[in-house]
N, C-alpha and C positions, 0 to 999 in steps of 0.2 A: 612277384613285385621286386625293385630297383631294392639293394642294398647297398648301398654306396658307403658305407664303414667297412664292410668288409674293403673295400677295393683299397682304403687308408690301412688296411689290417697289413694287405698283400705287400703294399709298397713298406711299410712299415718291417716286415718281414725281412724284405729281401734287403734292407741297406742295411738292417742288424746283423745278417750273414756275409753280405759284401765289405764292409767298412770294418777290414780290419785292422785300422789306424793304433798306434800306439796307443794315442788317448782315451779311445773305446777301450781299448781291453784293460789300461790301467784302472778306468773307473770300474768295470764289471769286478776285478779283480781286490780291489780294494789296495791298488798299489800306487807310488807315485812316478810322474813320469820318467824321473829319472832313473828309477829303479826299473822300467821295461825297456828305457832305450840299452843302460846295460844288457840287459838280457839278449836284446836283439842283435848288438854288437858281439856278445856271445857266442851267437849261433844257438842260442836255448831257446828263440822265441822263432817259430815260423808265422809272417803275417801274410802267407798265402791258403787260399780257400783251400782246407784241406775236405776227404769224403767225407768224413764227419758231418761240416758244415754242409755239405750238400743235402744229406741224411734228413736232418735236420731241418733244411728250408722244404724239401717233398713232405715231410708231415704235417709241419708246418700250413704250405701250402693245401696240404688234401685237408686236414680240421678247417680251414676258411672255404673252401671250396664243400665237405659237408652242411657247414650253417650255412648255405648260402641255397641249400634244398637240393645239391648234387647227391647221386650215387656214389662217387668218387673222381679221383682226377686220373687224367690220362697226361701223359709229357711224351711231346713227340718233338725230337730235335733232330730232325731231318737228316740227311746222312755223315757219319761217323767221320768220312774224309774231311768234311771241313774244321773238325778240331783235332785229327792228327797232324794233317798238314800244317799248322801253322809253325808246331809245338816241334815239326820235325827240320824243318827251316829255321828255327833258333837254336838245335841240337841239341835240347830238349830229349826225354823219354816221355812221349805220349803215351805208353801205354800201360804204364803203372799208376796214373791217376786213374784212369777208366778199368782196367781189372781192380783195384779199392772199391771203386762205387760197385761195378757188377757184383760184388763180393759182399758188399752190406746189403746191398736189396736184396740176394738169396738167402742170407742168413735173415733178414726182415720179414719175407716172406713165409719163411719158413718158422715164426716162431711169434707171430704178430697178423692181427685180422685187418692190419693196412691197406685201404682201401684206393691203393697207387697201383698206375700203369704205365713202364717206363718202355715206350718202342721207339726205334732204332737203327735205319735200316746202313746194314753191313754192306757192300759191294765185295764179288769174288777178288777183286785185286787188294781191297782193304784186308780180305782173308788171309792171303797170302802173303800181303807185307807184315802180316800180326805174326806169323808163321814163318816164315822163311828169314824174315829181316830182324826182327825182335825175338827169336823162338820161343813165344808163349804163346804153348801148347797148352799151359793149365787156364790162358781164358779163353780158350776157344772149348774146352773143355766144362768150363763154366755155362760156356751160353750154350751148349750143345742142348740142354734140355729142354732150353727158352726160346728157341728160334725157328722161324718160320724159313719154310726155301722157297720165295716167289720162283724162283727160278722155270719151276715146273708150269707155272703159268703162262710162261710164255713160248707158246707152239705156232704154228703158221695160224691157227686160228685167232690169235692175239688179238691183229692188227684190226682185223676185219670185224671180231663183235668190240674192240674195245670203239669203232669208229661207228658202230651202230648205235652204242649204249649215248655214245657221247653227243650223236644227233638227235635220239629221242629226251635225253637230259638238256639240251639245250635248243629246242623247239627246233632246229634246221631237216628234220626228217624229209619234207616235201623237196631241200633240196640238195640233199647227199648225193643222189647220183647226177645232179647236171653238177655237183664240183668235181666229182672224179667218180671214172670206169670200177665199176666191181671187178674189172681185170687187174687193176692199179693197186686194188687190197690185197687180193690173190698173191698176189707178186712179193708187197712190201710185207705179208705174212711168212710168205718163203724167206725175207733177207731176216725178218726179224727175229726167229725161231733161231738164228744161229748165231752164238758171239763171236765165230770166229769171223764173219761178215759185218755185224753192225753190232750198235750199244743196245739193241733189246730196246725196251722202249722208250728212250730215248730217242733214237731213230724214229720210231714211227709217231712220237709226236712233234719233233721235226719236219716229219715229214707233212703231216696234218695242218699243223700252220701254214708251211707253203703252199699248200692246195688251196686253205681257205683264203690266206692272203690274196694269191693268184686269183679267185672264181673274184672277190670285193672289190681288187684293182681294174678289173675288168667288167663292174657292175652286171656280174651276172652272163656278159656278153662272151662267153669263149667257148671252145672244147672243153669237153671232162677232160680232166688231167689223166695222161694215160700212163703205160707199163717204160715208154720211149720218156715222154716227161719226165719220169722218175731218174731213169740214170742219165740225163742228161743234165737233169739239175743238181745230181750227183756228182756228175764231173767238174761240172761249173765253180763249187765249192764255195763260191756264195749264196746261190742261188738256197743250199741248203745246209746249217747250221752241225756238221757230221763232226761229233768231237773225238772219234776215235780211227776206227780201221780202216785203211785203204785199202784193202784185199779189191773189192769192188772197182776199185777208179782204177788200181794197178793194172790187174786181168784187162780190163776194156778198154784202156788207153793204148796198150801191149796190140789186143788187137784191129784196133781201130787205124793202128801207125804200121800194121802189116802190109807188106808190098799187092798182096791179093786184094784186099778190102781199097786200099787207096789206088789203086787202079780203077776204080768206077765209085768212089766214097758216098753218090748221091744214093747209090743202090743200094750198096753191102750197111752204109753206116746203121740206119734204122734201125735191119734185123741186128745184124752184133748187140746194139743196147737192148733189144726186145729180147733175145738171149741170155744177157745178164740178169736182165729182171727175174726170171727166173731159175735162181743158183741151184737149186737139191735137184727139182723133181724135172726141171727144165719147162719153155714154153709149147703149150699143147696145141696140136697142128691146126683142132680149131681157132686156138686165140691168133696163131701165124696168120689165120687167114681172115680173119676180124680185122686185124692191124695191115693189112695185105702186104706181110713179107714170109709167106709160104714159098714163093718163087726163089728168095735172094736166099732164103736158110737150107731149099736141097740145092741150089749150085755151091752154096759152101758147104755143105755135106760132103758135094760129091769132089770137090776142090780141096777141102782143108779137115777134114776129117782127122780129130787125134793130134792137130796143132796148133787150130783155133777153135774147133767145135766140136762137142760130144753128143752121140744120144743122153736123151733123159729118159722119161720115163718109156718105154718100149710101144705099151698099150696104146698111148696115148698119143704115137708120132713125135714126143715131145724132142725139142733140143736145147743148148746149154752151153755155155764159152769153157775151154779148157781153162783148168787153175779155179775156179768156181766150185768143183764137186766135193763131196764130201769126204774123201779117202783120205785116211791119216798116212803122213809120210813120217816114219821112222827121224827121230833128227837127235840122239843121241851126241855127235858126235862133237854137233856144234856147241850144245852149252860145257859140255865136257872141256875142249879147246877152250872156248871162254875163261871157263872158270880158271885154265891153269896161264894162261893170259894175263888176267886181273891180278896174280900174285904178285907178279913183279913191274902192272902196271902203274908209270909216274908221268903226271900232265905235264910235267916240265921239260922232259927228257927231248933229245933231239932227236930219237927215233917217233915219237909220238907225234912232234912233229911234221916230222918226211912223210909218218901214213898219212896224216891227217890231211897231207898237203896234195899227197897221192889220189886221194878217194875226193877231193875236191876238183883235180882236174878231172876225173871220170864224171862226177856233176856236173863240170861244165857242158863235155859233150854228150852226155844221156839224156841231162832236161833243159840247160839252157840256152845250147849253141845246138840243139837237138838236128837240123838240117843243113848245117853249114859245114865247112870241108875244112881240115885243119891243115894249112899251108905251110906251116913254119912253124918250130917251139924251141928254146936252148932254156938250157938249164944256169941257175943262180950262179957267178960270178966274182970275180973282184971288179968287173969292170960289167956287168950285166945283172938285171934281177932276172928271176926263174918266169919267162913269159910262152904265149901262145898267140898264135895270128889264124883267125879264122876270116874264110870269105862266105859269102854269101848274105839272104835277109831275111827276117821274119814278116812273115805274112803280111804282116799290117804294114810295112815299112818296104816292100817288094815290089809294088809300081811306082815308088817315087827312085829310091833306093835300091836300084837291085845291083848285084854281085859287088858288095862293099868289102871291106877288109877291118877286122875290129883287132886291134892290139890290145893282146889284154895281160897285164901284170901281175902277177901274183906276191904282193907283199905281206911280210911280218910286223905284228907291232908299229914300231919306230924304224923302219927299215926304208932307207933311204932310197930314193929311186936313180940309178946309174945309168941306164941306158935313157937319157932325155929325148931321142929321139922315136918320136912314133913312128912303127911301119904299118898302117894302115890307115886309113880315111879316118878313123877316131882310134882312143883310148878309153879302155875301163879297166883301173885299176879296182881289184880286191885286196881289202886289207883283212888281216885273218887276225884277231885280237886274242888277248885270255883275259885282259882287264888284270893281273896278278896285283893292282895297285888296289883293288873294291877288297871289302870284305866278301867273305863267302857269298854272305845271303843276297849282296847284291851283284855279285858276279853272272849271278841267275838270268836276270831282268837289265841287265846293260847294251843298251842299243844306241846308235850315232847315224844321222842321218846323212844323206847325200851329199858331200862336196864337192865342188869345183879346185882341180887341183893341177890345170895348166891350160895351154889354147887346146880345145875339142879334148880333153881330158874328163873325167868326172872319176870319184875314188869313193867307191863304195862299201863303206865299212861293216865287217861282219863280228860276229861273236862267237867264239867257238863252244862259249859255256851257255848260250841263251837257251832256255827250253825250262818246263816244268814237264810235272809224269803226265797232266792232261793233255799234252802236246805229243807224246811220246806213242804211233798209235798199239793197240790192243797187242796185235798179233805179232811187233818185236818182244813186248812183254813179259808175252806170253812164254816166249821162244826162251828166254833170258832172265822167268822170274825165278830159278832154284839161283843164279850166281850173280845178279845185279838188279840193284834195287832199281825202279824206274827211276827214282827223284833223281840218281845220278847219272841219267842217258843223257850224257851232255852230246849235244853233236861231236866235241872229239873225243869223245869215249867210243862213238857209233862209226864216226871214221877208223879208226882205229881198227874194228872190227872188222870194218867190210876190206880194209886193205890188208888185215890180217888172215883172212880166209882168201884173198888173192894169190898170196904168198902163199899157203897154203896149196889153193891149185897149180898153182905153177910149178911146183915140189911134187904133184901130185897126190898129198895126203889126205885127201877127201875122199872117204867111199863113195864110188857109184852111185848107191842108191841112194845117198841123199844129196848126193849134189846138185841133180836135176831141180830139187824145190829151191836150194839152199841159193843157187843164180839167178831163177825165174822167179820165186819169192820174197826169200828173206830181203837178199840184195839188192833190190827194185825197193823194196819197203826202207830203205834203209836210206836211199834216196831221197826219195819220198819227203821223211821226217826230214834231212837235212836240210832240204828246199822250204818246206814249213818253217824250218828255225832260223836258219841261218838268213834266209828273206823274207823277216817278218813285216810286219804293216808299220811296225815302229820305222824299221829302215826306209820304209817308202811312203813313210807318211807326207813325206811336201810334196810327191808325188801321185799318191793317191793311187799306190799299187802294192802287191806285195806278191811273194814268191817269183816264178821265172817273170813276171810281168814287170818288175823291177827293170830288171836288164835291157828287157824290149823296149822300157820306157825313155832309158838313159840314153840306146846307143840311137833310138828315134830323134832325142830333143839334141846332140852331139850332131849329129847327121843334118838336123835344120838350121842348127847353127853354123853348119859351113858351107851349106849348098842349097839354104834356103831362098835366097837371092836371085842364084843364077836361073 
């Protein structure tokens, strides 16, 4: 039966532990107010919820939750990142409230028949910021006996029964396979078994909405969604919601843009995606011939063997994009470097700037002037800013537009523009900011949208500190979590890096063997995130683009506006 006092007990409850107002405590206390604003101007009165109080409302709440004909109470506050995070952006120590609470519910536990369930769920990066970044080892050490490892759970089999269970729990059984190929499971089992590829399941429920999305927008009418599906709506980056690793889009972007595959791309492009879809064990020569690219995958066997494509499993004919397989590569060296790097690293410095400005033009021409030819570039001035002149067009803009000339500026801050005159058919200035005028927390999240900044100009303002760690993906992280915290991978922290390990090669001081991953991996990923950050959706929001799609946009609508006419 409806107990509806309890439910005034509960709210009752929690504004007596919430409201810690001077004038509540003076009344419980039997003091007056003026005698606690003393105190509080003191520093003898804390009016923030301490564990106590916490303590406190869970018993609280589980005595209302047993009248109420409960067993007892369960409290499940979903995961743990969303109340460090906030606490570690105000500079704050999140992690001494929450080892206090772990610390009274084991002694509670331990010494009382409290009928509380407090679960919690940790993420291995929240592990390692508890560990690495705050070094408490003594609450990790606490939970050790409390804690479950989903981790274990999630094997290639994941995807596949977690998308059974979840069609016979929500009646769609009759139509799981006309929305997607049990080859499609297969697949997103192999990416999802691995964090070094995807978020575990995350991904694959990403992935599952797309599908169902896809099968309802199509009322039923389309293909199963297939293993090619997958990584193309992977690449696409809208098409699905991937909040972490590019390993996947890198590898197959890498060889999608190889001179072999783009020599006949209507052939080679299918099998490469149908390849990535399966990263460990590789695609089996039946499913090759399911999806009919048995043919395209042995002429790249016998073509690209060892540069674009590996066997996989032997038994099974299987094959598999190089940079996909499983082999750990040694990388000692680089967080090593890093770390003695971050000693005497300072954002302000003008060497910080040079890399940052360094590793910005290599983004220009890696992803976003990616097929165009650089004709021209001189270096900043008294009478010149540091610019670049590229010819040629993007795809979309190539039968109106073709072999054009884009001037493009690289300025600082407040840095005046000296050379007025454009040498190419348009101008895009980039402006490279730090915001040093915001506070911290907002230096984070500061973005300025497209301006108009002369005839056929436009000046696109960047951030060099925009980014949080969910932007930041996995496998830099990873690389970088014993000596920097993600919350700090500002893009010029990442620039820095990647033109530091430049420097590096060029001196030569990179062992062989890990430089081979540390170019074709790290440094591609490193990209990557800068393109993510620095051309967010804020920057291209009047536009309605974001990353290299920005640029395409700009030097498109610069381009109509001076030869749209003729």
């Amino acid at each position: 039966s409806s107990r509806p006092t309890l439910t005034a007990e509960l709210d009752s409850l929690y504004r007596t532990i919430v409201d810690r107002s001077l004038e509540r405590i003076a009344g419980e206390q039997g003091l007056s107010l003026e005698q606690m604003q003393g105190l509080w101007e003191d520093s003898l009165l804390n009016l923030d919820v301490q564990p106590a109080h916490y303590m406190q409302f869970f018993e609280g709440a589980t005595k209302i939750a047993l009248d109420a004909g409960f067993e007892g109470l369960i409290l499940m506050p979903d995961e743990i990142q969303q109340y460090l995070r906030p606490a570690i952006r105000q500079g704050g120590d999140p992690i001494a409230p929450f080892f206090n609470i772990i610390q009274l519910l084991n002694t509670r536990a331990a010494s009382s028949s409290l009928r509380f369930g407090f679960i919690m769920i940790v993420t291995l990066e929240d592990l390692a910021q508890i560990r690495d970044t705050y070094r408490r080892n003594d609450l990790l050490h606490r939970m050790k006996d409390l804690q479950i490892d989903l981790t274990s759970l999630y094997d290639e089999q994941f995807a596949p029964n977690l998308w059974r269970l979840m069609s016979e729990r929500f009646g769609f059984d009759g139509e799981k396979d006309a929305i997607a190929h049990a080859e499609t499971l297969q697949a997103l089992g192999e990416i999802t078994a691995r964090n070094d590829l995807s978020d575990g399941p995350r991904t694959a429920i990403n992935v599952f909405r797309r599908m169902v999305a896809r099968y309802i927008d199509n009322k039923g009418i389309t293909a199963p969604y297939s293993p090619i599906d997958l990584i193309t709506d992977f690449l696409d980056e809208q098409a699905i919601a991937f909040a972490g690793n590019d390993r996947i889009r890198t590898v197959t972007r890498r060889a999608l843009n190889d001179e072999i595959v783009r020599a006949d791309l209507p052939y080679y492009a299918p099998a490469i995606k149908l390849a990535a879809a399966f990263p460990t064990n590789g695609v089996p020569h039946t499913i090759q011939e399911t999806y009919g690219q048995a043919n395209a995958l042995a002429d790249l066997m016998q073509k690209a063997i060892g540069h674009l494509v590996r066997s996989g499993a032997i038994a099974q004919g299987a094959v598999t994009l190089v940079g996909l397989d499983l082999t750990q590569i040694p990388a000692q060296w680089l967080p090593t470097t890093v770390r003695e790097f971050r000693l005497g690293y300072n954002p302000l410095a003008k060497i910080t700037q040079e890399r940052a400005e360094a590793t910005f033009v290599a983004l220009l021409q890696e992803r976003v002037f990616t097929r165009w030819k650089l004709v021209d570039s001189w270096e900043r001035s008294y009478i010149a800013n540091h610019s670049l002149v590229f010819e040629g067009a993007f795809d979309s803009l190539k039968m109106r537009y073709p072999r054009r000339r884009v001037h493009v500026r690289i300025l600082w801050e407040d840095e005046a523009v000296k050379d007025a005159d454009a040498r190419g058919d348009v101008c895009v200035e980039y402006r490279l900011s730090l915001y040093a005028h915001l506070a911290p927390e907002a230096q984070s999240s500061a973005a300025e949208a497209i301006q108009s900044s002369g005839p056929f100009t436009a000046c696109i303002p960047l951030n060099l500190l925009y980014h949080s760690a969910e932007t930041v993906s996995p496998g830099i992280q990873e690389r970088l979590k014993d000596v920097w915290s993600p919350y700090d991978l500002s893009p010029l922290v990442l620039a820095n890096i990647f033109q530091l390990i430049e420097e590096k090669r060029e001196a030569d001081q990179i062992p062989k063997r890990e430089d081979a991953f540390i170019k074709d991996g790290f440094q591609p990923e490193i990209l990557d995130n800068l393109t993510r950050n620095l051309f967010n959706d804020q920057v291209g929001a009047e536009i309605g683009a974001a990353g290299t799609a920005i640029t395409e946009e700009v030097v498109g609508y610069l381009l109509e506006a001076r030869y749209g006419d003729n």
